[in-house]
N, C-alpha and C positions, 0 to 999 in steps of 0.2 A: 418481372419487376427488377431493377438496379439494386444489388447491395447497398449502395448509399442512396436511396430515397429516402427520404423522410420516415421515421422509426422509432420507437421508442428505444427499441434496441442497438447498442454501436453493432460496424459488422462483423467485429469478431468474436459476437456474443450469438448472431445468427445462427451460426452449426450448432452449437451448445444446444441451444432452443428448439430448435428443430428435430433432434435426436430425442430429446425428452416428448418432443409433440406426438413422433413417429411412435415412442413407446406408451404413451399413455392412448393412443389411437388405438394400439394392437393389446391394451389391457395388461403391458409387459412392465409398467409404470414400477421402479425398486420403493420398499419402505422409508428407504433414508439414503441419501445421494451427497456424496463429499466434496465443494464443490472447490475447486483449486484453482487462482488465481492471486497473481501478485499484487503489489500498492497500484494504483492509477491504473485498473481495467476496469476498473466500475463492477466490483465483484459482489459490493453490497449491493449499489442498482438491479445485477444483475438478478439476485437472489429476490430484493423485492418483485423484482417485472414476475417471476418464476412463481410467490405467493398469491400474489392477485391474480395470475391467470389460473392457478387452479381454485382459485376459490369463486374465480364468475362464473354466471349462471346461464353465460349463454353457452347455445347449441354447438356451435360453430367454432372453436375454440383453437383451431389451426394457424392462425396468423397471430394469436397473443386473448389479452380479455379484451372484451368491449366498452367497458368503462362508464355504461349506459345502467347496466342490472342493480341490483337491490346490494349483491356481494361486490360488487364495484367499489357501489357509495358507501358502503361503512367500511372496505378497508381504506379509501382516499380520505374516510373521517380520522382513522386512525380508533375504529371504533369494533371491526369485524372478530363477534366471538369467537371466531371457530381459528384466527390466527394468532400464536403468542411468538414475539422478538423477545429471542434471550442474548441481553448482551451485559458489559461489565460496565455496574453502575457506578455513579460518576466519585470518584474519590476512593476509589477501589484498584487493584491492581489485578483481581480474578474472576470468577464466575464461582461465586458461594454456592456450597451444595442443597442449602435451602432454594434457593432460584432453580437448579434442576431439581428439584422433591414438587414446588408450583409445578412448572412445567410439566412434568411424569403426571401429575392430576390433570391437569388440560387435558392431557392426551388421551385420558382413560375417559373422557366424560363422552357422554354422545354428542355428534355435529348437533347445535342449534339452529344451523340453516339447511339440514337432513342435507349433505356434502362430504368433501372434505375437510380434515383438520391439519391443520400444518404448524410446526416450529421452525422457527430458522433463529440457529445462533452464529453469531457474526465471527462470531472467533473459537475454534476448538482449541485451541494452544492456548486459551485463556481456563480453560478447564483443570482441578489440581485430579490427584489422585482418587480422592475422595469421590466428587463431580461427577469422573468416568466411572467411575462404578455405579453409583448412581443410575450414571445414566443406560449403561448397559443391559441392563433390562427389558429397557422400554426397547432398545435395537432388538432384540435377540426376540422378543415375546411383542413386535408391535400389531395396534389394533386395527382391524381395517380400511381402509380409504382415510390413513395416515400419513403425512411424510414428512420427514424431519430433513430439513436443510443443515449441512454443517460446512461449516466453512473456515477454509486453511489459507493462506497465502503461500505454504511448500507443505509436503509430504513428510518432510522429515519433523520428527518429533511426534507425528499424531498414533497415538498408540495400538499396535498392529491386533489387538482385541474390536479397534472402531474402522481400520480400514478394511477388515475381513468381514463388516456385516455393513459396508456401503458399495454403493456404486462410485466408483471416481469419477470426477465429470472436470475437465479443463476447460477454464477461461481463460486467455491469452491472443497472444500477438505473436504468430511466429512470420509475417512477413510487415517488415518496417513499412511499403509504401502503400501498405494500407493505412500506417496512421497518418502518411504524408496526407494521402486521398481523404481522409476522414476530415482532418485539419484544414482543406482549403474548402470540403462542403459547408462547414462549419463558419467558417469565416471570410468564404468570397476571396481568400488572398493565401500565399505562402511566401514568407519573408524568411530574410537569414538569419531572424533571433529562432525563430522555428525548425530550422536544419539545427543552430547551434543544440537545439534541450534533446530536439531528436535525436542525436550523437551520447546525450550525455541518459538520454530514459529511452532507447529504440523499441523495448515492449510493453512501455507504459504510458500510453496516448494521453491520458486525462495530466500527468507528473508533465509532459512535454507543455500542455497548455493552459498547465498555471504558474508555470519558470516563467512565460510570454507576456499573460494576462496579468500576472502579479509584480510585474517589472521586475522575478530577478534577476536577469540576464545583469542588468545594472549595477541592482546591489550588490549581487555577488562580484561583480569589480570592486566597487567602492570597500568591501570590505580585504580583499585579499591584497590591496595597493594599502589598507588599512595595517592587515596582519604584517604584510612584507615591514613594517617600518615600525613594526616592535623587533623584528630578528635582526633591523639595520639599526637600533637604537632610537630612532627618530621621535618613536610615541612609546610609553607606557604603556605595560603589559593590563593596568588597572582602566585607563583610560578607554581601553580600546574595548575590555570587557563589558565596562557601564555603555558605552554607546551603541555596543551589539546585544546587548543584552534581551529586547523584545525579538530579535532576531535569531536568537542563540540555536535551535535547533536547524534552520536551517545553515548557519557558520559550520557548525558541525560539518553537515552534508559537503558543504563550499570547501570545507580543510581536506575532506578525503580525494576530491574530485583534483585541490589544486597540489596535494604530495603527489600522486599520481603521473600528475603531469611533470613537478620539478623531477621528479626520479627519471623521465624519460630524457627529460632536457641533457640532465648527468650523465645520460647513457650516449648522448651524440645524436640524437633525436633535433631536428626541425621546428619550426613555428609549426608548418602542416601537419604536426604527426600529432600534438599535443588535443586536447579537449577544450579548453577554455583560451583559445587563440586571442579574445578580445581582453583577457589579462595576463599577454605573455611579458611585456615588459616588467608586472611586479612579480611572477611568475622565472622568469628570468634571475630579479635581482635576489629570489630565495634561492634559486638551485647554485650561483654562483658566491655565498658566502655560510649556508648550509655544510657538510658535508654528506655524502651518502647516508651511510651512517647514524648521522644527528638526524636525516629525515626519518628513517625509518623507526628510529624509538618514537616522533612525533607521529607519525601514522599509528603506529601502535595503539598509543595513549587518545587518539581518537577513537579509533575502534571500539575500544574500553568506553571510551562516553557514548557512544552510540547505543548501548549493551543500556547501559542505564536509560537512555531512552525507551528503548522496548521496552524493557522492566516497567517502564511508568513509575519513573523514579524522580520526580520533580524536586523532593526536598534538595536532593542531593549535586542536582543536577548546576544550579548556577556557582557552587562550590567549585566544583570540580570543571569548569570553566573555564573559572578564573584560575584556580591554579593550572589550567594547561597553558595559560597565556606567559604566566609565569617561568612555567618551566621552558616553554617555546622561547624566551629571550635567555634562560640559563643555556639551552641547550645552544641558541646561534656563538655565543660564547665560548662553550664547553669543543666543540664538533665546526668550529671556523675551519671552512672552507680553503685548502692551502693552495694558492696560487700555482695553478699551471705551467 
């Protein structure tokens, strides 16, 4: 069979899969598996496909579940006892130690469908101090024909008490033209907005095609020819904030991707060399009335907002915005670019 036939699985999630198949074939199956993958690998899908297939009932269990048995249909109901999703509910910014105390009881109770019992939480870095401990117990003393999913997007931060009682397990992309290859099964075609995202997410296949499918390749022009002409005076720093405002988190993204590039322009750099080639001319008109300098306090002060994004810091978040909009027209003032 072709990697890219028809799958529920993408095919860089194939080996992943396959390793766990090989181990729970050989009885080697670990309690609790960590499972590592960045934004846009489908690392939640992934973790789903990984609960449903241990919890079907069929014999044959090598190629994935079958999707047909009894434990099929009540996890596709969203209904199966023997599986609990722990993730951070909605207006929250952690994973309360009450939510792992449920969970720790799930776990202790006997299968319902005489099986396996499985947790998968979406995010361990959403876990406090408290939570891990909590939860370490259930690692260290788990019950049989258990397995807890946890799941990181990087290694670092997860506290070396929970990575010494898992298995590590990588989801990712380390060869780009596999997501080329993914991307034209997928859609019968590959065009040059699709090279463009793939330059700018080469290990993030899903991030590549919703930059495509979501038209930002577009907007993220419209808005940085938008930004350029608060730094030239032309639009207001308030103006430009209300009408990116439903857009605001990904402008973020769009500011880091376009200092990036004015910093290479500065450096003697090309059209070719930059990242977002179809906004070099507003692109262009920031690197040449910026100076070095002035971009880099503005990258910074990006960074910073990105920071409150993770946090899940909404209140704060269109505040701080606006005032970067603001400071981004003090600063083209402050840090003018002095003619060469």
């Amino acid at each position: 069979m072709s990697l890219f036939e028809e799958s529920p699985l993408t095919p860089w999630q194939q080996e992943p899969f396959h390793h766990l198949s090989r181990q729970l074939e050989q009885g080697h199956l670990p309690h609790s598996i960590l499972v590592l993958g960045e934004e846009g690998v489908g690392r939640e899908d992934f973790c789903q496909f990984i609960a449903q297939w241990m919890l079907c009932n069929a014999a044959d269990k090598t190629q994935g579940y079958c999707g047909q048995c009894k434990g099929c249909q009540l996890f596709e109901a969203g209904s199966h006892p023997d599986y609990h999703l722990l993730e951070i509910e909605e207006g929250k910014t952690q994973i309360a130690i009450s939510q792992v105390r449920e969970l720790i009881q799930h776990m202790q109770e006997s299968s319902h469908q005489a099986g396996w019992k499985l947790a998968n939480i979406t995010n361990i870095h959403a876990l406090n101090e408290s939570s891990f401990n909590a939860l370490l117990k259930t690692l260290e003393e788990p019950q049989s024909n258990t397995l807890l999913l946890l799941q990181a997007d990087q290694l670092q931060g997860v506290p070396a008490t929970i990575k010494s009682r898992a298995q590590i397990l990588k989801v990712g992309v380390a060869d780009v033209s596999m997501t080329r290859e993914w991307l034209k099964q997928r859609h019968d075609f590959f065009s040059q907005e699709m090279e463009t995202a793939i330059q700018l997410f080469p290990t993030a296949p899903y991030k590549v095609e919703a930059f495509v499918e979501n038209g930002e390749a577009f907007k993220s022009g419209e808005f940085i020819f938008d930004y350029a002409e608060v730094i030239t005076a032309k639009q207001t720093p308030m103006e430009i904030a209300d009408r990116w405002k439903d857009e605001l988190e990904n402008c973020i993204f769009w500011c880091q991707l376009m200092f990036h590039d004015v910093l290479l322009l500065q450096q003697s750099a090309t059209k070719d060399d930059i990242q977002l080639k179809q906004q070099y001319e507003a692109i262009e008109m920031i690197a040449s009335t910026v100076s070095a300098k002035g971009v880099m306090l503005l990258l910074n002060k990006i960074i910073e907002i990105q920071r409150l994004i993770k946090l899940k810091s909404p209140a704060n978040l269109m505040a701080s915005w606006q005032s970067f909009l603001i400071y981004s027209a003090q600063i083209a003032i402050k840090y003018k670019k002095l003619e060469s």
